[in-house]
C-alpha positions in Angstrom: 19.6 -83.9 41.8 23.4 -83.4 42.1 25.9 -82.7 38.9 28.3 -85.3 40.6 25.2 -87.8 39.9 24.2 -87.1 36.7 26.3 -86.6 33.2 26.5 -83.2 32.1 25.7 -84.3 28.4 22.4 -85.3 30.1 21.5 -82.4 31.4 22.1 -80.3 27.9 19.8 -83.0 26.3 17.1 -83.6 28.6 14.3 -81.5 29.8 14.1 -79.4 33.1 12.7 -81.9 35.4 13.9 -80.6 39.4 10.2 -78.8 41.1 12.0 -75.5 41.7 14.4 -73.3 39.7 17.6 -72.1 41.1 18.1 -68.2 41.4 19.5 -66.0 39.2 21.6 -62.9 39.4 23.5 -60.7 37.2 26.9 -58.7 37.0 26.4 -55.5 37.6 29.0 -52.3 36.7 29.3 -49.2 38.9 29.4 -46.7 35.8 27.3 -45.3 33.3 28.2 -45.4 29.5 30.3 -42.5 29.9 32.5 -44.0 32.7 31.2 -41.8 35.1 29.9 -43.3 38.6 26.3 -44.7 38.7 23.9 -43.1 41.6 21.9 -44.5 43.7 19.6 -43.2 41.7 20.9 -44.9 38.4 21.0 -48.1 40.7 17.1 -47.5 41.0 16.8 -47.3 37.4 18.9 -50.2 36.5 16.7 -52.6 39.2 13.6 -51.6 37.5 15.2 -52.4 33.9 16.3 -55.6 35.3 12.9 -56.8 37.5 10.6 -55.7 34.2 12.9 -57.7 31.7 13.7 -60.9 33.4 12.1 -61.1 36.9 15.5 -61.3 38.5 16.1 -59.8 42.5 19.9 -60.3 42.3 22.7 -58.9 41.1 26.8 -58.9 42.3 29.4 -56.6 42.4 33.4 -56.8 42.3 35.3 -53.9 44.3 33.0 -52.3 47.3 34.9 -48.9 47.3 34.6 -48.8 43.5 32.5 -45.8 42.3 31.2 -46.0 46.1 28.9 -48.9 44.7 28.2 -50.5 48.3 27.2 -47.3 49.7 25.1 -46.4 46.7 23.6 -49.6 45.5 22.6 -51.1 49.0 19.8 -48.5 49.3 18.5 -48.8 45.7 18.4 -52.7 46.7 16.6 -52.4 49.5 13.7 -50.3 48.0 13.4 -52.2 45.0 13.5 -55.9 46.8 17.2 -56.8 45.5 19.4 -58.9 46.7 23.2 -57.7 46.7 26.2 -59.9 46.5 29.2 -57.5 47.0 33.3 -57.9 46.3 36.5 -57.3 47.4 39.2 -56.8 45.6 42.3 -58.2 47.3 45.1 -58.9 44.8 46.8 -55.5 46.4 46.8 -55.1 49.8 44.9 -51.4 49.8 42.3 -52.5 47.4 41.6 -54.9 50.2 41.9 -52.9 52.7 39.5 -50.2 50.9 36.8 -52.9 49.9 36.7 -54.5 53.5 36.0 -51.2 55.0 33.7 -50.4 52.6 31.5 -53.4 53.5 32.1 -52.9 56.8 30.6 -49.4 57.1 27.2 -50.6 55.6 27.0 -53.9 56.8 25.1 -53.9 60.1 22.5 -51.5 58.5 22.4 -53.6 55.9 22.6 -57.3 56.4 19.5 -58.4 55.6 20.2 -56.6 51.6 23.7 -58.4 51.4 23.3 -61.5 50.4 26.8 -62.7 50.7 30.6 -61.1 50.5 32.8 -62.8 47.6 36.6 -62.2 48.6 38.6 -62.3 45.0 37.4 -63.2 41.4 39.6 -65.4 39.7 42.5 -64.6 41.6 43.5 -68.5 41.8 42.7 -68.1 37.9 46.0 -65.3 37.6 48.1 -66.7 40.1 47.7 -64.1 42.9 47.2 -65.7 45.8 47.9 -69.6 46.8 44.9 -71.4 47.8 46.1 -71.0 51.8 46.7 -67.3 51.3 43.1 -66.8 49.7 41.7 -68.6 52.7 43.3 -66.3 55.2 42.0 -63.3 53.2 38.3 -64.9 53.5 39.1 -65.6 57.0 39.4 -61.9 58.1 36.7 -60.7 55.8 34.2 -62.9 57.9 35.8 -61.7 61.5 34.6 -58.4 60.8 31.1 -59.0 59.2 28.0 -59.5 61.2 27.0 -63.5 61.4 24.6 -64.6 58.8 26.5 -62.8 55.7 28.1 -65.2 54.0 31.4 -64.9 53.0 33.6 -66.8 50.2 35.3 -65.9 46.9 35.1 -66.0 43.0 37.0 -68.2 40.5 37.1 -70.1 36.9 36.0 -73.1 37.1 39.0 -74.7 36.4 40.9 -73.7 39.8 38.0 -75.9 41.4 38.1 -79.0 39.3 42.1 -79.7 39.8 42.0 -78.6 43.0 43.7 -75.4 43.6 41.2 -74.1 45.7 41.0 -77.2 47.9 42.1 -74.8 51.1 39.0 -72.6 50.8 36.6 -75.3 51.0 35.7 -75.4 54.7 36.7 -71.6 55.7 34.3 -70.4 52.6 30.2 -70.0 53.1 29.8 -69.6 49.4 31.5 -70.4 46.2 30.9 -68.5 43.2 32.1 -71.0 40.1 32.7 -69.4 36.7 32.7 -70.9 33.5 32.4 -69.3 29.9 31.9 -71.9 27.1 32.8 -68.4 24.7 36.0 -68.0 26.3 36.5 -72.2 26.2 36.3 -71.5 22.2 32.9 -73.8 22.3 30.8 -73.6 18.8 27.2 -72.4 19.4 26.1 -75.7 19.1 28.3 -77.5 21.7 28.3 -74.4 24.3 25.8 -75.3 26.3 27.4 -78.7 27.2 30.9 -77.3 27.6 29.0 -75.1 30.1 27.5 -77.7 32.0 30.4 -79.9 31.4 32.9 -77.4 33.4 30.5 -76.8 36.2 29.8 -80.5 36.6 33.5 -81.1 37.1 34.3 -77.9 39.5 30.9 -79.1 41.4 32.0 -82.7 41.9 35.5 -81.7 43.2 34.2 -79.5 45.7 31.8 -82.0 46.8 34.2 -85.1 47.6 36.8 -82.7 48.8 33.9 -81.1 51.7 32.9 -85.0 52.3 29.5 -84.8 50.6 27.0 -82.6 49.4 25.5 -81.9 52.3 28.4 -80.7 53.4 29.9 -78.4 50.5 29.1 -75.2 50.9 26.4 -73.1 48.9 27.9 -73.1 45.0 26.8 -70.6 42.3 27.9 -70.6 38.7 29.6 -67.3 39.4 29.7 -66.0 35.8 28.3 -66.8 32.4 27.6 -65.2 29.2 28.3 -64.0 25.4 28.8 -61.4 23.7 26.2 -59.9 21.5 28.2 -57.9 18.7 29.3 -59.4 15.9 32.9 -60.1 15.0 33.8 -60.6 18.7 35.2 -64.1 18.2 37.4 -66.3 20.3 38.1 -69.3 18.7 35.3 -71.4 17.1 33.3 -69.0 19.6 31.1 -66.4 17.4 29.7 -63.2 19.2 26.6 -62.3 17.9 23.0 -61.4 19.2 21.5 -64.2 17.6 24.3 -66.8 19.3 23.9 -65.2 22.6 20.3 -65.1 23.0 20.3 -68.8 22.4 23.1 -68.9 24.8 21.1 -67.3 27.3 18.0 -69.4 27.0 19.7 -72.9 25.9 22.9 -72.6 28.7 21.8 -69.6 31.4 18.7 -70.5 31.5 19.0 -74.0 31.6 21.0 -74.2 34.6 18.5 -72.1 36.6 15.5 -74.7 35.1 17.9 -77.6 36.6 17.7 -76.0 40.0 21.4 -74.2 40.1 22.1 -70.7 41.0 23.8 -68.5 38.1 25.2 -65.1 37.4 24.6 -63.6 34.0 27.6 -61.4 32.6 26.5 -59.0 32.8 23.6 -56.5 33.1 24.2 -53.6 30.8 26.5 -53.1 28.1 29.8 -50.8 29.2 31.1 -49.5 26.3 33.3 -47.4 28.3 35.5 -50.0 28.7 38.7 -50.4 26.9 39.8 -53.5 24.3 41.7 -55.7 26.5 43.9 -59.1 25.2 42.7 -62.1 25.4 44.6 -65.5 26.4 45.1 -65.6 22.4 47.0 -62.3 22.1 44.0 -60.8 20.1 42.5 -58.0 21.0 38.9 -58.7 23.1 36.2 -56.0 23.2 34.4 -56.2 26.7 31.9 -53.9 25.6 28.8 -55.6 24.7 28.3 -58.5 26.9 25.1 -56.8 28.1 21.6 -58.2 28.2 20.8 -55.1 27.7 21.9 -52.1 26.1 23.5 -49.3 28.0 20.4 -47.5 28.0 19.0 -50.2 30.0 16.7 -51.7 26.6 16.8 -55.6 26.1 18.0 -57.3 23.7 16.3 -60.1 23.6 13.6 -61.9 25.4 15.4 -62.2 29.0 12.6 -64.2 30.8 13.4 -67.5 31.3 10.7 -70.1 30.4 
């Protein structure tokens, strides 16, 4: 089953009916509550919190050299049985630098704990690279890795659908998709097909633009989520614990029932993190999006059925 063969307003109706689930994943910071750096230690702690409460073996980074998370978390993963997706953060040329050498320094020790390299989040999404330019970037990221670590990049889902990332398809390995029915100002009731709605368009693009399915390369929904504390509104969009948990179960969830790969944002809560503005000009706390409190509790059932 293929979103460019079946309506996304099917898929938020009917049940579950592919033989195997797709994997999922989640975002994972490289600092404790009090903004200092996490261990490998407190990567240790934070695989056990997430294997108990959901079952899940995966979780991604953003920035290698951040906090030293590539050096730190890749040996917590590998005792506890994770899987690692790790970033680069190109939009300035030493960040880029930094992240790639980070990667490189761990990667043939390694390989078989990195599950793949994403070059950029959502830097099609702010206008920092052109689609040719972030295809160059992935280009030399996979020169310099060992074969069989994929290599592609992040963005909103939007930037796939109208075809701005067109150049990437064909250099990339993997394409992480991202698409927040919060941030699209969806009402609790309509989120989970404004969720399956924007990756069914982002999907089908990058499908007829490879040639086919079978020839698109390996598609995640690359981020995903809702904030739990109330108050944190964007739009029709209500935070809440209530409205997330059934955001997780009726839209996260969901996906990975229909047989599709997604990323929960994100782990832990960070509240370390400063307000930033949202595309509305209101101030947008980042601080709770956490399946689980900074102190690594749930806060809500995070097993999916």
């Amino acid at each position: 089953m293929r979103f460019s063969s079946i309506a996304a307003s099917a898929l938020a109706l009917a049940p579950a009916v592919v033989s195997a689930a797709g994997t999922g994943g989640f975002s994972l910071g490289t600092k404790k509550a009090d903004g200092n750096c996490k261990t490998t230690k407190d990567y240790e702690q934070d695989f056990d919190a997430i294997s108990s409460n959901s079952g899940i073996k995966m979780v991604r980074g953003y920035a290698a050299q951040d906090c030293d998370f590539a050096k730190n978390v890749l040996p917590a993963a590998k005792s506890k049985g994770f899987k690692v997706m790790l970033g680069i953060w190109p939009d300035v040329e030493e960040s880029f630098k930094l992240g790639t050498d980070a990667i490189v320094k761990v990667a043939k020790d390694y390989t078989d704990t990195i599950y793949a390299v994403t070059v950029g989040s959502e830097t099609l999404y702010r206008g920092n690279f052109t689609g040719e330019e972030l295809k160059s970037k992935i280009s030399e990221v996979k020169a310099k890795l060992p074969k069989g670590i994929k290599v592609g990049t992040a963005d909103s889902w939007n930037k796939f659908a109208d075809g701005t990332a067109d150049a990437i398809i064909g250099t990339a390995d993997i394409i992480l998709v991202n698409a927040f029915a919060f941030w699209q100002g969806a009402e609790t009731n309509n989120a989970t097909w404004v969720y399956f709605d924007d990756m069914a368009k982002a999907i089908a693009h990058i499908e007829q633009k490879a040639g086919g399915a079978d020839k698109a390369p390996e598609v995640w929904n690359g981020e995903t989520g809702w904030p739990t504390a109330t108050g944190t509104d964007y739009d029709k969009a209500k935070g809440g614990l209530k409205n997330a948990e059934l955001f997780y179960h009726q839209g996260f969830c969901a996906l990975l029932r229909y047989g599709y790969n997604a990323f929960y944002f994100e782990a832990f809560d960070e509240p370390w993190k400063p307000a930033s503005i949202g595309d509305n000009g209101k101030a947008a706390d980042e601080t709770t999006w956490g399946a689980m409190k900074s102190d690594r509790t749930p806060k809500f059932n995070l097993k999916c059925a």
